[in-house]
C-alpha positions as CSV (number, residue, x, y, z in Angstrom):
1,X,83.2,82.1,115.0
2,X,81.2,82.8,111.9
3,X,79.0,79.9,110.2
4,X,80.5,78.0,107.2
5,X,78.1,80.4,104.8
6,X,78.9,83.9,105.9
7,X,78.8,85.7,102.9
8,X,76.4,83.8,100.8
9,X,73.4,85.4,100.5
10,X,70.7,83.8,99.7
11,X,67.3,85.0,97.6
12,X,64.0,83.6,99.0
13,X,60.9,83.4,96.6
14,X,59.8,80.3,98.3
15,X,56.5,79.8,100.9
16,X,55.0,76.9,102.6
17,X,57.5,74.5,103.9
18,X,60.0,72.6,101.2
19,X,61.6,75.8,99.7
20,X,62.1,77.3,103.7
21,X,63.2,74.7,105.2
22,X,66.0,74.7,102.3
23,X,66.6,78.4,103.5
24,X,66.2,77.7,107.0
25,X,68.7,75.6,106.9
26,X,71.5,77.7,104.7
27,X,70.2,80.4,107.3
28,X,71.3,78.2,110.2
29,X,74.9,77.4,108.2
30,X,75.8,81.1,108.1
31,X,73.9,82.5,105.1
32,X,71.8,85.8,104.7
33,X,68.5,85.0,103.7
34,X,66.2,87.5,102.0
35,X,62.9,86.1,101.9
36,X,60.6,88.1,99.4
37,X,57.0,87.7,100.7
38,X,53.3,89.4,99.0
39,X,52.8,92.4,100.5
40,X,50.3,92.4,103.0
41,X,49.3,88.8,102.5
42,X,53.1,87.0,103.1
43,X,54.1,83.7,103.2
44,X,50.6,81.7,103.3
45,X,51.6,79.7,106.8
46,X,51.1,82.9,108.7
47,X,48.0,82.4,108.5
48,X,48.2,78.8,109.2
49,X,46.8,78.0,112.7
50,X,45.9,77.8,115.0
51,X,48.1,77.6,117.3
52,X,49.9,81.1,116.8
53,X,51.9,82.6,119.4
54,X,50.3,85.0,121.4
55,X,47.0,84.3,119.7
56,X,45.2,87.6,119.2
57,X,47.5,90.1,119.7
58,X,49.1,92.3,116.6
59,X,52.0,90.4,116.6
60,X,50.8,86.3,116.8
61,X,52.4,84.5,114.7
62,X,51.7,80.7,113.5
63,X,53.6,77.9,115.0
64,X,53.8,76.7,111.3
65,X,55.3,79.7,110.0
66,X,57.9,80.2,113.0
67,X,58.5,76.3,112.4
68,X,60.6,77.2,109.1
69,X,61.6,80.3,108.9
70,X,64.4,81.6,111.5
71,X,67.3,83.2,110.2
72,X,65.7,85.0,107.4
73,X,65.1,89.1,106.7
74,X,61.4,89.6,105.4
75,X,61.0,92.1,102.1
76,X,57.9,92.6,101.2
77,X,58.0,93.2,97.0
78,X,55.0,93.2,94.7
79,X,56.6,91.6,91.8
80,X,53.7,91.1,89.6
81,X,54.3,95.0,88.8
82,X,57.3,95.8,86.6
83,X,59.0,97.6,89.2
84,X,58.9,94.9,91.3
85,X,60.1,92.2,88.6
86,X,62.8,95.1,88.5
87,X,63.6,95.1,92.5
88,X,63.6,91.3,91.8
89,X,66.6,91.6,89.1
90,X,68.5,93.6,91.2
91,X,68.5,91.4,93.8
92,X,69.2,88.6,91.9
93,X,72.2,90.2,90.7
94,X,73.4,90.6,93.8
95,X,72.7,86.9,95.7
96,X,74.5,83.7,94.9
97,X,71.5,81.6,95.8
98,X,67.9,82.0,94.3
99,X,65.3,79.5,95.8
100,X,61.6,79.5,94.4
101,X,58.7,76.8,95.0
102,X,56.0,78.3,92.2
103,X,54.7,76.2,89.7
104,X,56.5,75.1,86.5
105,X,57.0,78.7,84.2
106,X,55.3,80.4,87.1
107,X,57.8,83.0,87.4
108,X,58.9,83.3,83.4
109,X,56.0,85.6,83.0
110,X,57.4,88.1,85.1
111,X,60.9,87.5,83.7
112,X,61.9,85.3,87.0
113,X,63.0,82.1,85.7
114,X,66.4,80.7,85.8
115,X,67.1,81.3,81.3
116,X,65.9,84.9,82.1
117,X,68.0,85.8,85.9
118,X,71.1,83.7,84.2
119,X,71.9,86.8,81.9
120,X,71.6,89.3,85.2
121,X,73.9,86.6,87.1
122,X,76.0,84.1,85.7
123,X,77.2,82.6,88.6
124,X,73.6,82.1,90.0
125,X,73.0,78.9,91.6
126,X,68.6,78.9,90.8
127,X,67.3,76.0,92.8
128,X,63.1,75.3,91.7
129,X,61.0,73.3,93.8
130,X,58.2,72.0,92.2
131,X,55.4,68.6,92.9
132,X,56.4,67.3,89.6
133,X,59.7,68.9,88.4
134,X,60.4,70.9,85.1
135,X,59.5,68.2,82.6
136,X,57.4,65.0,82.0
137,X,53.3,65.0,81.7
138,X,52.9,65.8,85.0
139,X,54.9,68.7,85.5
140,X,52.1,71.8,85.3
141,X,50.0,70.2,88.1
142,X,50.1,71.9,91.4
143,X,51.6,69.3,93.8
144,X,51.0,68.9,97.6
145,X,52.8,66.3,100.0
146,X,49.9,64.8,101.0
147,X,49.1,63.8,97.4
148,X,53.0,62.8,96.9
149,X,53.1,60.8,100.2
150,X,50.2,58.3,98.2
151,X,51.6,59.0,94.3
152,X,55.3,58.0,95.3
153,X,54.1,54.7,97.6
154,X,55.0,55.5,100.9
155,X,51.0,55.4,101.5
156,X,50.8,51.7,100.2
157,X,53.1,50.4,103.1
158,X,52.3,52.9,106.3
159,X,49.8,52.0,108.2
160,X,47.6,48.7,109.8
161,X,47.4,45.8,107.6
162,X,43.6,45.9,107.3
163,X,43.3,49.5,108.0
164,X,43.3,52.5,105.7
165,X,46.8,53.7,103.8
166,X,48.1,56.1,105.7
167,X,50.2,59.2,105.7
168,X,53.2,60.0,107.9
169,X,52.3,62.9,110.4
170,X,54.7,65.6,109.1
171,X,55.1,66.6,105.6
172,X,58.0,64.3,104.9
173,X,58.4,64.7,101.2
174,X,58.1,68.8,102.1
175,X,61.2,68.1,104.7
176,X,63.0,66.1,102.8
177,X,62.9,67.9,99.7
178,X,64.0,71.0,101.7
179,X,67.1,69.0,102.3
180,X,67.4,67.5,99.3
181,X,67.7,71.3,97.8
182,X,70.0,71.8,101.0
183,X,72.5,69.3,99.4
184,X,72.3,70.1,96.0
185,X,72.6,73.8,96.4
186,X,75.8,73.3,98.6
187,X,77.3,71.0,96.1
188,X,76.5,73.6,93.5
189,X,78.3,76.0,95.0
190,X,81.2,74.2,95.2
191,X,80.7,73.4,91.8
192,X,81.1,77.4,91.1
193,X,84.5,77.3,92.6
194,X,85.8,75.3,89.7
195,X,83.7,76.5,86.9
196,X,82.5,80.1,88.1
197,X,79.6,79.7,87.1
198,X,75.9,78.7,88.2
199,X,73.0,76.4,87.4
200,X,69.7,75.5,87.4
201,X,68.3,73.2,89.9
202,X,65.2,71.0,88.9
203,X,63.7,69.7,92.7
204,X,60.5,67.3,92.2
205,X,58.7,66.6,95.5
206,X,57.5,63.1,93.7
207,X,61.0,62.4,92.8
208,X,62.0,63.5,96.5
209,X,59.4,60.7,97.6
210,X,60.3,57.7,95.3
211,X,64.0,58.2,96.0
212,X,63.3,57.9,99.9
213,X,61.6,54.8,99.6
214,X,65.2,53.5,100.4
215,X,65.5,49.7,101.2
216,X,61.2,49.1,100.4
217,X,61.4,50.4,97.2
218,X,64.6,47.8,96.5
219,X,62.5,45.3,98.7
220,X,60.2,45.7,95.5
221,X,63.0,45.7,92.4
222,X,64.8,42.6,93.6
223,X,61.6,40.6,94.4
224,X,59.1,42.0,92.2
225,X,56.7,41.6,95.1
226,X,55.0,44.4,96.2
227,X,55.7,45.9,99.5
228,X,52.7,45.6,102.2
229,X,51.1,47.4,105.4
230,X,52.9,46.1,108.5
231,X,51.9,48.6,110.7
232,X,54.7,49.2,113.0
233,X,56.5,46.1,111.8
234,X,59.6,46.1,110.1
235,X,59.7,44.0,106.5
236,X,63.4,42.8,107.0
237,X,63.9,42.2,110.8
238,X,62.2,40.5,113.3
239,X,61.8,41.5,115.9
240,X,61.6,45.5,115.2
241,X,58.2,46.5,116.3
242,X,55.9,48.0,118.7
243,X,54.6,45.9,121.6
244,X,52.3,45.9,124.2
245,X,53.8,46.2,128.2
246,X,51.6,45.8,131.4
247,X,51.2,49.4,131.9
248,X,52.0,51.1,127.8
249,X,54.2,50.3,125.3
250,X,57.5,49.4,124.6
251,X,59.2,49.6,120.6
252,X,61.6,45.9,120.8
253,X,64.4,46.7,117.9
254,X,66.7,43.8,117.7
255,X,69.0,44.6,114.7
256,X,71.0,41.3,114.9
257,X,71.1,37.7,116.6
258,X,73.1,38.0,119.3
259,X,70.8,40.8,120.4
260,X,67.8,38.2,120.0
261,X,69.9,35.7,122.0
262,X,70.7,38.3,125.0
263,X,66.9,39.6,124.7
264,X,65.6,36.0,124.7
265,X,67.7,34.8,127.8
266,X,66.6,37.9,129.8
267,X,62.8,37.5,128.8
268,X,63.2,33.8,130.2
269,X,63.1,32.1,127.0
270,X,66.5,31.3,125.8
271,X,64.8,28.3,123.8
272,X,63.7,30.8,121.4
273,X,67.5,31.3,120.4
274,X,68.4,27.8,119.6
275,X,64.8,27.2,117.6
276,X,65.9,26.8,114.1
277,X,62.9,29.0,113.4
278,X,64.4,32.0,115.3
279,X,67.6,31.8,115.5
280,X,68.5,33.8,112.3
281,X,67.2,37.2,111.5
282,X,66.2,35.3,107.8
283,X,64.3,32.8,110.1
284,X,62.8,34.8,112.0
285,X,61.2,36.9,109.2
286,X,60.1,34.5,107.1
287,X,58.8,32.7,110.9
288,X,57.3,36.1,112.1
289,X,53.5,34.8,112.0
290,X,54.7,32.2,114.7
291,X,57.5,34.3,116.9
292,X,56.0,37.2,117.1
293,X,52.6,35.8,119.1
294,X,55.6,34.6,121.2
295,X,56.7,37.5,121.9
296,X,53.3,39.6,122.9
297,X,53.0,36.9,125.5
298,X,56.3,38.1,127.0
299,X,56.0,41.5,126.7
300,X,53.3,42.2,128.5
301,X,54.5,40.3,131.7
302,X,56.8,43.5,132.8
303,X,55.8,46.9,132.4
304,X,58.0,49.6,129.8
305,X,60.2,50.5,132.4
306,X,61.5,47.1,133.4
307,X,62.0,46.1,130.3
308,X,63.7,49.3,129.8
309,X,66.0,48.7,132.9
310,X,66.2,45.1,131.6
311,X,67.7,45.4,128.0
312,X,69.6,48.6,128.3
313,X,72.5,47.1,130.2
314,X,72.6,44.2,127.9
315,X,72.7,46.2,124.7
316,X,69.2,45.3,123.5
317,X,67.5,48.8,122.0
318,X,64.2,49.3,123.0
319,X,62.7,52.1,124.0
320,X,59.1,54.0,125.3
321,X,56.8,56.0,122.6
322,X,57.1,59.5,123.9
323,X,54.5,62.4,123.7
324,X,55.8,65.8,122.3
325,X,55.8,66.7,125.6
326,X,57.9,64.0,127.2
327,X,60.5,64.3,124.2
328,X,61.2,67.8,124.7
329,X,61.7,66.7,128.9
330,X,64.1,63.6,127.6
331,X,67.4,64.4,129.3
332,X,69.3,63.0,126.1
333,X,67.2,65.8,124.3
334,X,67.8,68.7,126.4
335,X,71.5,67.8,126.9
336,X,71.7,68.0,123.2
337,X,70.3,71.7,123.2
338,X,67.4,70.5,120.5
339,X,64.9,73.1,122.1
340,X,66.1,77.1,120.9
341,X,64.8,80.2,122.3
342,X,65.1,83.1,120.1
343,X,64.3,86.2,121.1
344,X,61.8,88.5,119.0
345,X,61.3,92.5,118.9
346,X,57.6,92.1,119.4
347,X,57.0,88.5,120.5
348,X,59.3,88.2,123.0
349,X,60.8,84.8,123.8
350,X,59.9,82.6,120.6
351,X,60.5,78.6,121.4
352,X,62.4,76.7,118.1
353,X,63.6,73.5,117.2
354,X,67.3,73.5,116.7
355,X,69.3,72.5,113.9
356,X,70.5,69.0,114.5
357,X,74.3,70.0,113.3
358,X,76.5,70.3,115.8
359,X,80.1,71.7,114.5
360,X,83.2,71.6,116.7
361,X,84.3,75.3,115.3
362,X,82.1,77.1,114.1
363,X,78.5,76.3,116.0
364,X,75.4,77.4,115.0
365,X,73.8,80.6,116.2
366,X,70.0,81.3,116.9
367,X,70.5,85.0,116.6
368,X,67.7,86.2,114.1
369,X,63.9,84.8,115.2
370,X,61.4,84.3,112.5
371,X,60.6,87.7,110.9
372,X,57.7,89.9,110.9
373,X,55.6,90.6,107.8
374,X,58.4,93.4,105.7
375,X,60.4,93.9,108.5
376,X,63.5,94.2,106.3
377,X,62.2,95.8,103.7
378,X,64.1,99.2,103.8
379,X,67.0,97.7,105.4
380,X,67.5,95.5,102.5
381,X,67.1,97.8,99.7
382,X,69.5,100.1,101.5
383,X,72.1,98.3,102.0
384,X,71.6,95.7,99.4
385,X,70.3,97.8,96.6
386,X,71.9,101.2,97.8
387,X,68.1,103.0,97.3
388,X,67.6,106.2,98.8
389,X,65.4,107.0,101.1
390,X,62.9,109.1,98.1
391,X,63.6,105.7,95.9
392,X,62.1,103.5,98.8
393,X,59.2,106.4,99.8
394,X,58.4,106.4,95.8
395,X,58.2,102.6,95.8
396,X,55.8,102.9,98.6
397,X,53.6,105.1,97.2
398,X,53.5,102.7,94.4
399,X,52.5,99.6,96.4
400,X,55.6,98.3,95.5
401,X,56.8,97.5,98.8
């Protein structure tokens, strides 16, 4: 059965990682992706590596690049020539979806921005992705998500409590950006059903961040205290950490107090659930400089996988801290299909990370690997554009294409 977007198509002026993960994903859902790249240079995370997949040869490709950008048909345009602005246009025209990552009026100079594509299409749904967004004093600055992760305060409370701030260890405002876009873009075209007509979308990897601050950053409005460093501590339950084992670690996440009474009794300290000063999540956070001593002493009389054994039966999550490695062996995770193999003209077998959707009727289809620099490029203006073959060998000559 087709995917949910079959039929959209999808215009992709984006690079790096929040605007293709957005197009990944509507890539994943059905939709035809045209991802416009520089000629000869591309998408700037092919050249991100190592690693790259077979390393060397004419084909390698980086693990970053393949990371984001299955499903999509490369074109290689040079749109800072007039023809290629043109090529751009005609596109445009003919996609329901524009998606572009380029700082603020870095496209209006080539007559690229939403005011100037709306007259082309009307019923355009023009999704930007910027650091900053498309107004306030910030908004012509370049933005990175290692700089958001520390502007929008996730820095300030990840990491040790003594030790440096610290960033999260995959572009998280990047991701969730991309699926922030992912959700707007979908509710815009839905939108379009009612009104026939499209929109601009303003996406602000510093808004992106602040909004996912989620209960910390009400933590902070409702107290007007200020969020701290707990390491891998949780600031509103207790127990909901990491802890030492005999032979590793174990991560101990009780989310209520019966679970702290059953984990208690099984660790051989049932006292702990009748001690006013643990016996209610509220107590026990506002106790956690006393329990939690408590509780390294216990933890480290069995090793991970007793306590694993132990608390599973009794419905107390905990649960090991897997390498890369061991999570892609995890039965749950290879029941659940999350590791794709897509096979590529040149490559050969290229690994992926599935989409974490799983639909009942109409299931998601890893039929088009990661593209190779232009590899659509006549395809596309073929049977998108309806150029002849002396149009596309004029626009070669060119250096159009």
């Amino acid at each position: 059965m087709p995917g949910p977007l079959q039929g959209i198509r999808v215009l992709d002026l984006s690079r790096i990682l929040a605007g293709p993960w957005a197009s990944q994903t509507l890539g994943d859902l059905g939709a035809e992706i045209i991802k416009v790249e520089r000629p000869e240079i591309g998408d700037d995370t092919r050249g991100w590596g190592p690693p790259f997949l077979h390393d060397g040869e004419p084909h390698a490709m980086s693990a970053y690049f393949l990371s984001a950008n299955r499903g999509k048909k490369s074109v290689t345009i040079e749109f800072g020539k007039p023809e290629g602005q043109e090529l751009i246009r005609r596109l445009a025209a003919a996609s329901d979806i524009l998606i572009e990552n380029y700082k603020f009026r870095g496209l209006k100079k080539f007559g690229l921005d939403y005011d100037s594509l709306k007259d082309v299409n009307p019923r355009l749904i023009y999704c930007s992705i910027t650091g900053f967004g498309q107004t306030g004093p910030y908004r012509s600055r370049a933005g990175y998500d290692f700089l958001v992760q520390g502007m929008g305060g996730l820095m300030s409370i990840t990491g040790e409590p003594d030790g440096e701030p610290m960033k999260v260890g995959v572009a998280i405002a990047d991701v969730f950006t991309g699926m922030y876009a992912t959700t707007a873009i979908l509710a815009a075209l839905v939108e379009r059903h009612k009104s026939d007509d499209g929109q601009h979308i303003d996406l602000a990897l510093l808004d992106v961040q602040v909004a996912t601050l989620a209960n910390q950053a009400l933590n902070f409005l409702v107290s007007g205290v200020e969020p701290r460093r707990l390491g891998n501590s949780h600031p509103n339950i207790v127990p909901y950490q990491v802890f030492a084992t005999r032979d590793g670690y174990a991560i101990l996440a009780v989310g209520n107090d019966d679970q702290f009474r059953r984990f208690a009794e099984a660790a051989g300290r049932a006292e702990w659930a009748t001690d006013e000063r643990f016996q209610t999540n509220s107590a026990r956070v506002l106790n956690r400089v006393a329990l939690v001593p408590l509780l390294r002493q216990a933890m480290v009389e069995r090793t991970t996988v007793e306590w694993l054994t132990l608390l599973e039966p009794l419905g107390v999550p905990c649960g090991p801290i897997n390498s890369l490695s061991s999570t892609f062996a995890d039965p749950q995770v290879q029941e659940r299909g999350m590791l794709a193999r897509l096979n590529h003209p040149t490559a050969g077998e290229v690994p992926s990370v599935a989409n974490p959707i799983k639909y009942s009727r109409a299931p998601i289809k890893y039929e088009q690997p990661p593209p190779l620099l232009g590899e659509h490029t006549e395809e596309v203006l073929r049977v998108v554009l309806g150029c002849s073959e002396s149009e596309i060998e004029r626009l070669r000559t060119n250096a159009i294409i």
